[in-house]
C-alpha positions in Angstrom: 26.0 -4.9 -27.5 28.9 -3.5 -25.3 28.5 0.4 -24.9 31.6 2.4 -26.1 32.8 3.2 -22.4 32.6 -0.9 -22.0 34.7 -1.3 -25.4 37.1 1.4 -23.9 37.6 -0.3 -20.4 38.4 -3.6 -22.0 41.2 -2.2 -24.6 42.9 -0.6 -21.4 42.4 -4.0 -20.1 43.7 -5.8 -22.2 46.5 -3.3 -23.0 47.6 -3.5 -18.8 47.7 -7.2 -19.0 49.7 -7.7 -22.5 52.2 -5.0 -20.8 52.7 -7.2 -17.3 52.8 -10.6 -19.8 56.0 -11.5 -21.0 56.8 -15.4 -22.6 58.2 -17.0 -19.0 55.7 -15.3 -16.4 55.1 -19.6 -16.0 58.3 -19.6 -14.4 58.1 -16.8 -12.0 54.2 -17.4 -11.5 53.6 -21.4 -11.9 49.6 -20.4 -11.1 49.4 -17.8 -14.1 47.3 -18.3 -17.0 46.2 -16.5 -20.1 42.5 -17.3 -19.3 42.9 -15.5 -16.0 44.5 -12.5 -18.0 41.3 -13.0 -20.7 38.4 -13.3 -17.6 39.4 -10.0 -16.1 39.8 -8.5 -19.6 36.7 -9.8 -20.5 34.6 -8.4 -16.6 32.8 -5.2 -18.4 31.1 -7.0 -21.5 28.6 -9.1 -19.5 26.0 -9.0 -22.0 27.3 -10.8 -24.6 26.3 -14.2 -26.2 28.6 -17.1 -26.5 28.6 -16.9 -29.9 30.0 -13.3 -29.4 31.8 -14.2 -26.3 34.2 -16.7 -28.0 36.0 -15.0 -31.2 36.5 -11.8 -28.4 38.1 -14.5 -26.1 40.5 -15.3 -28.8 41.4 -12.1 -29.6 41.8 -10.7 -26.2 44.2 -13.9 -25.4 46.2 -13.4 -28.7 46.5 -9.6 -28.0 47.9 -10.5 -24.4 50.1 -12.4 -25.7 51.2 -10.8 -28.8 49.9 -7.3 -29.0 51.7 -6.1 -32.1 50.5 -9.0 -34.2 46.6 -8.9 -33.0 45.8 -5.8 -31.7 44.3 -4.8 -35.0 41.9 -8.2 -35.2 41.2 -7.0 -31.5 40.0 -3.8 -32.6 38.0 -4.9 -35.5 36.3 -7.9 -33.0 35.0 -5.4 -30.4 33.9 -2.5 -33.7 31.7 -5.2 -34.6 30.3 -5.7 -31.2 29.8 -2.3 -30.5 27.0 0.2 -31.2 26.8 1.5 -34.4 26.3 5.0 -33.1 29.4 4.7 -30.9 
């Protein structure tokens, strides 16, 4: 289970990278991908399963890309990861 300061580091994370994505970063940065943006989101929860790992992969790449939409289901995915005590 991710500790709260690990939960906290990946919403900022995530919150930096939906800011710098916009629809056509492809055509100013032909190398860019989501996944990148979802790896380095992703860097201070190492101790997770896959099973754990892959709905929080999906959320993090939705809330990139669409923050208002997801960044609830974002929320919820890492309050169930994280400590209950947190």
């Amino acid at each position: 289970m991710p500790s709260r300061e690990e939960v906290d580091d990946v919403l900022q994370r995530v919150g930096l990278a939906a800011i710098s994505y916009y629809p056509e970063i492809h055509i100013d940065e032909p190398d860019y991908t989501v996944d990148t943006d979802v790896d380095w989101c992703l860097e201070p929860v190492t101790d997770l399963t896959d099973e754990q790992r892959a709905p929080l992969r999906e959320a993090v790449g939705l809330a990139i890309t669409n923050p208002t939409a997801h960044r609830y289901a974002l929320f919820q995915t890492l309050l169930e990861l994280a400590p209950a005590d947190s």
